[in-house]
N, C-alpha and C positions, 0 to 999 in steps of 0.2 A: 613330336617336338613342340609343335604349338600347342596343343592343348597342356602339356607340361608345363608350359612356360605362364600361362594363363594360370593355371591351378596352382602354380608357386607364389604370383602375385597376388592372388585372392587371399589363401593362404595368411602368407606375410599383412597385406591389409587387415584381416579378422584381426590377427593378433596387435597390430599398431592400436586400432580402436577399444579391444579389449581390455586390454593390460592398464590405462587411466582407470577405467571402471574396475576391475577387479581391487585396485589397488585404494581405493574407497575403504575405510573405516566404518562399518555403523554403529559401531560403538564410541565414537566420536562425540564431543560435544556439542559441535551442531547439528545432531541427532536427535537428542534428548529432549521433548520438549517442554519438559520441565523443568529448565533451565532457566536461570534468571540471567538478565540483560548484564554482559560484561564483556570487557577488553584481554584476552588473554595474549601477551607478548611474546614470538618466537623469536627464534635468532633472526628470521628476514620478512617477518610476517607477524600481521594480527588478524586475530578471529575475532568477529564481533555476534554475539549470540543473543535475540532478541526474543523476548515472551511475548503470547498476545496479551493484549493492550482489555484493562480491566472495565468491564461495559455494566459494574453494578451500579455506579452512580448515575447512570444515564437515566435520562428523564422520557420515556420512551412515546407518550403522549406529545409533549412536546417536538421532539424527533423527527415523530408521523406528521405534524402540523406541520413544519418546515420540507418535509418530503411532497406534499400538496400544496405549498406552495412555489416547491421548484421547478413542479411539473407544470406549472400553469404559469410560469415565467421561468424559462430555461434559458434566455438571452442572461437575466438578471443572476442567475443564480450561478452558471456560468463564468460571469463576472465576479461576483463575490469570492469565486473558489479561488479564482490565480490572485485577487488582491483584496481580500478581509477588511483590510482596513477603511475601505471605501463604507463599511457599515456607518463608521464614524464623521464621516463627510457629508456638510449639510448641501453643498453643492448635486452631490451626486443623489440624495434624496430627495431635492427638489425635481431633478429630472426623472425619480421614479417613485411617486407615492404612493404605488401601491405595497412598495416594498416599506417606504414609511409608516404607513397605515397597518400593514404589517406586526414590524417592530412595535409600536402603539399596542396593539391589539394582546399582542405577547406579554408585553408589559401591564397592560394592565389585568393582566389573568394571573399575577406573579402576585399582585396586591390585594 
């Protein structure tokens, strides 16, 4: 009787965890991924389907400069990531010239 009882809940669990997955489309939209980025509106529900992000304009030299420079100031870089704007802040480049010298350097390789 117990191992009956055991093998019925087992059982029954397989099938509760199953039946989400089986019931998966892949022929879905969010499948696709050459799909371009859009809002599709159900009756209780939106899908939103995102392509990757187009990395020909990157300037990939420049990139790697900025990658060697984060590694050798990972507090600074760090920082930049949660608030960018701080680029723009002469305060905050006075307490990190390296990061000023930097931007300088960058800039003047642009000229």
């Amino acid at each position: 009787m117990r191992h009956s009882t055991i093998a019925m809940i087992s059982l029954i669990g397989t099938v509760a965890f199953a039946l989400p997955a089986m019931a998966q489309d892949d022929s879905s939209v969010a499948a696709r991924p050459d799909t371009q980025s859009r809002a599709v509106q159900g009756q209780s529900n939106t899908t939103i389907v995102f392509r990757p992000a187009d990395t020909s304009d990157l300037d990939a030299s420049r990139l790697q400069t900025w990658g060697e420079f984060a590694e050798m100031h990972p507090k600074v870089a760090k920082t930049l990531a949660y608030k960018p704007s701080l680029i723009n802040d002469d305060a905050y480049l006075l307490k990190n010239p390296e990061l000023d010298a930097f931007f300088g350097a960058v800039l003047n390789e642009r000229t």
